[in-house]
Backbone as CSV, one residue per row, in Angstrom:
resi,resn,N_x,N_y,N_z,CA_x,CA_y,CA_z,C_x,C_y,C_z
1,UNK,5.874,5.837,-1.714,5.315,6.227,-0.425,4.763,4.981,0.261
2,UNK,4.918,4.870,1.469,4.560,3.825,2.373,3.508,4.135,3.079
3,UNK,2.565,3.540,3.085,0.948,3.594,4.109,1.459,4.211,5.099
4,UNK,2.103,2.922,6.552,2.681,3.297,7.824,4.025,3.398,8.426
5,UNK,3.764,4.532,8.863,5.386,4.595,9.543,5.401,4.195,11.189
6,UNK,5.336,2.926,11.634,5.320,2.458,13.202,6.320,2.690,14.040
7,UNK,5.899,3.532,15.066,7.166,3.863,15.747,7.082,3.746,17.082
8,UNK,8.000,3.203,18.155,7.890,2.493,19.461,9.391,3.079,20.108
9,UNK,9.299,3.054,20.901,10.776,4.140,21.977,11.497,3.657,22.434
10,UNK,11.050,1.548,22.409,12.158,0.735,22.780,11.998,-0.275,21.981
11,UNK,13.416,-1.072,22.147,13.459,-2.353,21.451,12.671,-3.376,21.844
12,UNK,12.387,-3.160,23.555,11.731,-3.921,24.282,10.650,-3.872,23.695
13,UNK,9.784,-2.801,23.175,8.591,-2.752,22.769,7.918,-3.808,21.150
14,UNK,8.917,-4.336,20.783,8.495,-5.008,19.478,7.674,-6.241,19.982
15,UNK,7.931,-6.675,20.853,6.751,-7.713,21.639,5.747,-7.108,21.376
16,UNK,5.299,-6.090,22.153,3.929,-5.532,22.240,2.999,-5.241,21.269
17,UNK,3.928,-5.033,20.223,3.340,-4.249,18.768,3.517,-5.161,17.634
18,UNK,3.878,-6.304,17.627,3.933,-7.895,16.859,2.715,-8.083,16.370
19,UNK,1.875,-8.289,17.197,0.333,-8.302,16.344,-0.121,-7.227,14.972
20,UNK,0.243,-6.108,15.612,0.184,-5.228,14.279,0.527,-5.021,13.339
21,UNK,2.262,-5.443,13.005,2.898,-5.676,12.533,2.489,-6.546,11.389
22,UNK,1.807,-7.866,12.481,1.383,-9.311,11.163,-0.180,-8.642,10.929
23,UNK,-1.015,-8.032,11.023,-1.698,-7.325,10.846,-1.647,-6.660,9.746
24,UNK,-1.049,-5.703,9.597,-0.393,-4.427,8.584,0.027,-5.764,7.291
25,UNK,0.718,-6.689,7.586,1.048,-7.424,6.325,0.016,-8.413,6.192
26,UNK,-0.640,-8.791,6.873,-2.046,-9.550,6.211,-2.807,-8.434,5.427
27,UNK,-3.097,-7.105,5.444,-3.715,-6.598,5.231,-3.514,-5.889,3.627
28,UNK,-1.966,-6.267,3.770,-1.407,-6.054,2.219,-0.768,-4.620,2.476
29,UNK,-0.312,-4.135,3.498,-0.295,-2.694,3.614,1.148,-2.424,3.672
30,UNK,1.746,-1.282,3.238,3.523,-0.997,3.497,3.549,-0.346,4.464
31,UNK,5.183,-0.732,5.499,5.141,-0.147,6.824,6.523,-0.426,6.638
32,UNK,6.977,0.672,7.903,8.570,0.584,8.373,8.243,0.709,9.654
33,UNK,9.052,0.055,10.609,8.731,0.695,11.734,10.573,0.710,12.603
34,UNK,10.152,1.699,13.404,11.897,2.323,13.896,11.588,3.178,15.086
35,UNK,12.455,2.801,15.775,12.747,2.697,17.372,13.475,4.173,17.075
36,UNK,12.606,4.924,18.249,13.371,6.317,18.899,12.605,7.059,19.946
37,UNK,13.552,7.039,20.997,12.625,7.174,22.248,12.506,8.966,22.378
38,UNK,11.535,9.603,22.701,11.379,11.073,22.889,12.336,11.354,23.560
39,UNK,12.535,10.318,24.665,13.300,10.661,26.153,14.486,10.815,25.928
40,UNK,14.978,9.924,25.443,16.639,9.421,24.962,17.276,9.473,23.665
41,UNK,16.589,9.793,22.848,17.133,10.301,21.115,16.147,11.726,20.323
42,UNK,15.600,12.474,21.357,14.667,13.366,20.656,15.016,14.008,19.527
43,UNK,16.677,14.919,19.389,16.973,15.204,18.173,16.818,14.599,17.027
44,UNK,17.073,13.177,17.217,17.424,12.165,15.940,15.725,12.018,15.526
45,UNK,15.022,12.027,16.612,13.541,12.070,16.257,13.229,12.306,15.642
46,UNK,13.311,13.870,15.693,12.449,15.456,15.168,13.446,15.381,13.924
47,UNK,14.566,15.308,13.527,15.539,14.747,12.668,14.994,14.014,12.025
48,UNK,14.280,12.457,12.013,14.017,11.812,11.668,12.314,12.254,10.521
49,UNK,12.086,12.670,11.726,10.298,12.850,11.247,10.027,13.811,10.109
50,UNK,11.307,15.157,10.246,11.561,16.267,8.956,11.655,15.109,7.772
51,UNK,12.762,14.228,7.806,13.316,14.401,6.893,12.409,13.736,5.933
52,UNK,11.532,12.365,6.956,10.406,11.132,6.408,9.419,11.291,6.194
53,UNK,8.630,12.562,6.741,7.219,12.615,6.960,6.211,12.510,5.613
54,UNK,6.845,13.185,4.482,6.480,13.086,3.476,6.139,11.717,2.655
55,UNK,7.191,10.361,3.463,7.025,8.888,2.576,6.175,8.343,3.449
56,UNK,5.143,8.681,4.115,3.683,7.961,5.187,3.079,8.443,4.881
57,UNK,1.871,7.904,5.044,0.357,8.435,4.617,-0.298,8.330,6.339
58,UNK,0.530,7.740,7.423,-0.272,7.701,8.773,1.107,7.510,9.583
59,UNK,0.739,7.937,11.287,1.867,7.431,11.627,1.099,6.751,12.784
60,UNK,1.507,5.564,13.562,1.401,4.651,14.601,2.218,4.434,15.265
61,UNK,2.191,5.585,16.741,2.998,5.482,17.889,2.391,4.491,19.018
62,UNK,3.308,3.681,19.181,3.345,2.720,20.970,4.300,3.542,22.252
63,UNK,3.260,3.431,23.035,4.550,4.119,24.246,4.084,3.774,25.185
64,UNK,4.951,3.803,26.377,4.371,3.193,28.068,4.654,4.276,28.975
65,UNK,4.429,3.751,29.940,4.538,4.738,31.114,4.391,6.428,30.857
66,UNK,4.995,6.949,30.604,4.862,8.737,30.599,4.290,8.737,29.095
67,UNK,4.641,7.925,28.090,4.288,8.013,26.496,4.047,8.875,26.408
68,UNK,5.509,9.985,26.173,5.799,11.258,25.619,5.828,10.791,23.815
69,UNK,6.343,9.753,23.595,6.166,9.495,21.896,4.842,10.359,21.238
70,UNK,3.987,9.270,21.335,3.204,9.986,20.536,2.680,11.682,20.325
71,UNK,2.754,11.900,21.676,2.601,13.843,21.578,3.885,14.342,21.255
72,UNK,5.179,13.819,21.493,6.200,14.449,20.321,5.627,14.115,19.183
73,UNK,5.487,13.239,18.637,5.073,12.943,17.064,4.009,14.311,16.459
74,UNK,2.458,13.835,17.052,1.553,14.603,16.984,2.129,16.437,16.521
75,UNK,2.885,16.718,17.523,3.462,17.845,17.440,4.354,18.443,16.439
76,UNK,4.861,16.962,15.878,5.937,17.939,15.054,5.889,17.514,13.497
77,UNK,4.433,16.649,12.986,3.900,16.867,12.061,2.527,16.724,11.164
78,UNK,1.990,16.789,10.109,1.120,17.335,10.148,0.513,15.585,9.767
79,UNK,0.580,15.000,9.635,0.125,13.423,9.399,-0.788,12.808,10.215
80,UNK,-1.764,12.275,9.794,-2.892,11.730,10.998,-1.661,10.835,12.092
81,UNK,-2.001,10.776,13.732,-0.890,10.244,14.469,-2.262,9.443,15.346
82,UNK,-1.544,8.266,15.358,-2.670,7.668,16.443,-1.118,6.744,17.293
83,UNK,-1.970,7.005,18.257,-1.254,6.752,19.319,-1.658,5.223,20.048
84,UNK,-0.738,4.476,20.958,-1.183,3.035,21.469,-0.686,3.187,22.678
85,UNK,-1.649,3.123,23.787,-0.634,3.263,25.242,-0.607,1.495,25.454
86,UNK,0.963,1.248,25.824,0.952,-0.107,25.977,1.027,-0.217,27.652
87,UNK,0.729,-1.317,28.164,0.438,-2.138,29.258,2.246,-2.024,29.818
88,UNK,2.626,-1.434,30.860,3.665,-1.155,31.782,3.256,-0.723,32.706
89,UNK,4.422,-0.559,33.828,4.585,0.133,35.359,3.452,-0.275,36.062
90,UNK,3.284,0.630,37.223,2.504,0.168,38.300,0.969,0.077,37.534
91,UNK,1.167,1.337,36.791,-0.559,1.490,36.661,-1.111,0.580,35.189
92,UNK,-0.144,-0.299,34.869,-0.555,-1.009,33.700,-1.205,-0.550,32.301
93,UNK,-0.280,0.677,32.306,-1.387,1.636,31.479,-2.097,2.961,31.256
94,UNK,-2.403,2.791,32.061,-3.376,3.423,32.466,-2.663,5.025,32.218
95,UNK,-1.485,5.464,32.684,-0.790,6.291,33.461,-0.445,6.899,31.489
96,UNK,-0.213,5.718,30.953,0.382,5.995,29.361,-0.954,6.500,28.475
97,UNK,-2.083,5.485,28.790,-3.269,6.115,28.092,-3.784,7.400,28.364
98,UNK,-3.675,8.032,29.545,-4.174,9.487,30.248,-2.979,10.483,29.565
99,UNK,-1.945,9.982,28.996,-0.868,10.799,28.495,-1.012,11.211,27.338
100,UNK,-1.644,10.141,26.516,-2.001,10.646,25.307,-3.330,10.602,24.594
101,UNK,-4.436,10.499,25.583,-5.219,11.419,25.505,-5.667,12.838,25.976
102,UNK,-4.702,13.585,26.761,-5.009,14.513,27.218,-3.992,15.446,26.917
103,UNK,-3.195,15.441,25.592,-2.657,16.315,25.168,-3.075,17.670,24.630
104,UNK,-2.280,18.791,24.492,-3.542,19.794,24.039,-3.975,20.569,23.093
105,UNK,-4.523,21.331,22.964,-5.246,21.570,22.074,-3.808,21.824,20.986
106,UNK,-4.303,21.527,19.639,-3.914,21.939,18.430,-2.873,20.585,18.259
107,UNK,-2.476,19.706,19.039,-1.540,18.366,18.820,-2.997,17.055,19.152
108,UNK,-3.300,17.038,17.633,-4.723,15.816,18.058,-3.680,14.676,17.965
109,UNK,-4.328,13.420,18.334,-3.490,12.189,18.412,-4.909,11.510,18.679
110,UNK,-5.211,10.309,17.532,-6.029,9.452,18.029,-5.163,8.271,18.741
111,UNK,-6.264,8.125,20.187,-5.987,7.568,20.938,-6.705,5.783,21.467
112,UNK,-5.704,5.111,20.747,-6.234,3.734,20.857,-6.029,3.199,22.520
113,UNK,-6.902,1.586,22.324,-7.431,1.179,24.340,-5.985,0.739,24.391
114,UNK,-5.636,0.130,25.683,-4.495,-0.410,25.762,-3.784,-1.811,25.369
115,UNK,-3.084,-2.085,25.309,-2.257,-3.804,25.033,-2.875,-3.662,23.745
116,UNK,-3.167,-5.351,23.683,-2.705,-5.423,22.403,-3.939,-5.163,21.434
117,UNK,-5.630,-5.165,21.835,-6.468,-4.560,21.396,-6.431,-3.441,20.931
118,UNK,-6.000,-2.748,21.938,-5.396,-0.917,20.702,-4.005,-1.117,19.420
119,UNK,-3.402,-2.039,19.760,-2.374,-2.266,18.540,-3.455,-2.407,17.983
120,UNK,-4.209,-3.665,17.631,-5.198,-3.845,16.194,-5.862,-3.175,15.711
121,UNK,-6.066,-2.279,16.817,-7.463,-1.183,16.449,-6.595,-0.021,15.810
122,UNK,-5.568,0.214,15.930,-4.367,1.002,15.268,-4.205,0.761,14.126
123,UNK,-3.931,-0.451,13.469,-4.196,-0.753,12.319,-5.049,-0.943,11.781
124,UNK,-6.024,-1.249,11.793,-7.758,-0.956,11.648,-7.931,0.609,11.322
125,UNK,-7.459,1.486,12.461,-7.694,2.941,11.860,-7.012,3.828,10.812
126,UNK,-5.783,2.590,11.023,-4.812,3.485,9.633,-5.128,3.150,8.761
127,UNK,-5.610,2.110,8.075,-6.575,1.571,6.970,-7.820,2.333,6.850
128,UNK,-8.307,2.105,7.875,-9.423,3.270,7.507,-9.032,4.701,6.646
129,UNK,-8.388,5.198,7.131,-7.420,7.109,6.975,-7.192,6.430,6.057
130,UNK,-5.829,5.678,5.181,-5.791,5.555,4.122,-6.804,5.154,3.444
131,UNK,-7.691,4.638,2.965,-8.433,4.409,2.339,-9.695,5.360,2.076
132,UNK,-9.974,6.497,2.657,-10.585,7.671,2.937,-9.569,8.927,2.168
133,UNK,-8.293,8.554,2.059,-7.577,9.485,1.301,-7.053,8.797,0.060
């Protein structure tokens, strides 16, 4: 079983989430992380998340603009899900962080700040959760 399962909706997004990444391995921690956008591969998603959910102990979604990721995630299993709205579009954010904190009731998703301070603090909290379980 692997600590984290990191998951981001574009390729473009591995910039953003690099810090965490070297993070998660300074920290000594196991991670996979794999690209699948809600928007554009949702089957393979929900596909994906059945088949894995069981080899994570946390999951760590990045998403921009609408960041439907993480509330698909949240939704379709039962694993602590913290979420990262990254820095895009007009509203820099902003538009991605209001997305996934205001999902609703019964799909919790902790919700980290934006850029690259919420990546760290993402890994910071999944360490925390693991280490509490």
């Amino acid at each position: 079983m692997k600590n984290i399962l990191f998951l981001i909706g574009s390729e473009s997004d591995k910039a953003a989430i690099e810090p965490g990444i070297q993070l998660i391995q300074e920290k000594g921690l196991s991670h996979e992380l794999h690209v699948y956008s809600a928007h554009r591969n949702l089957p393979e998603l929900l596909d994906f998340l059945k088949s894995n959910e069981k080899n994570f102990q946390v999951i760590i979604t990045a998403a921009g603009l609408s960041a439907a990721l993480p509330g698909v995630v949240a939704s379709s299993v039962k694993l602590p899900v913290i979420g990262i709205p990254l820095v895009s579009g007009a509203l820099s954010g902003i538009d991605a962080l209001l997305s996934i904190l205001q999902l609703p009731k019964g799909i919790p998703c902790a919700t980290m700040g934006i850029g690259k301070q919420g990546v760290l603090n993402a890994v910071h909290f999944a360490e925390r959760i693991i280490k509490v379980k």
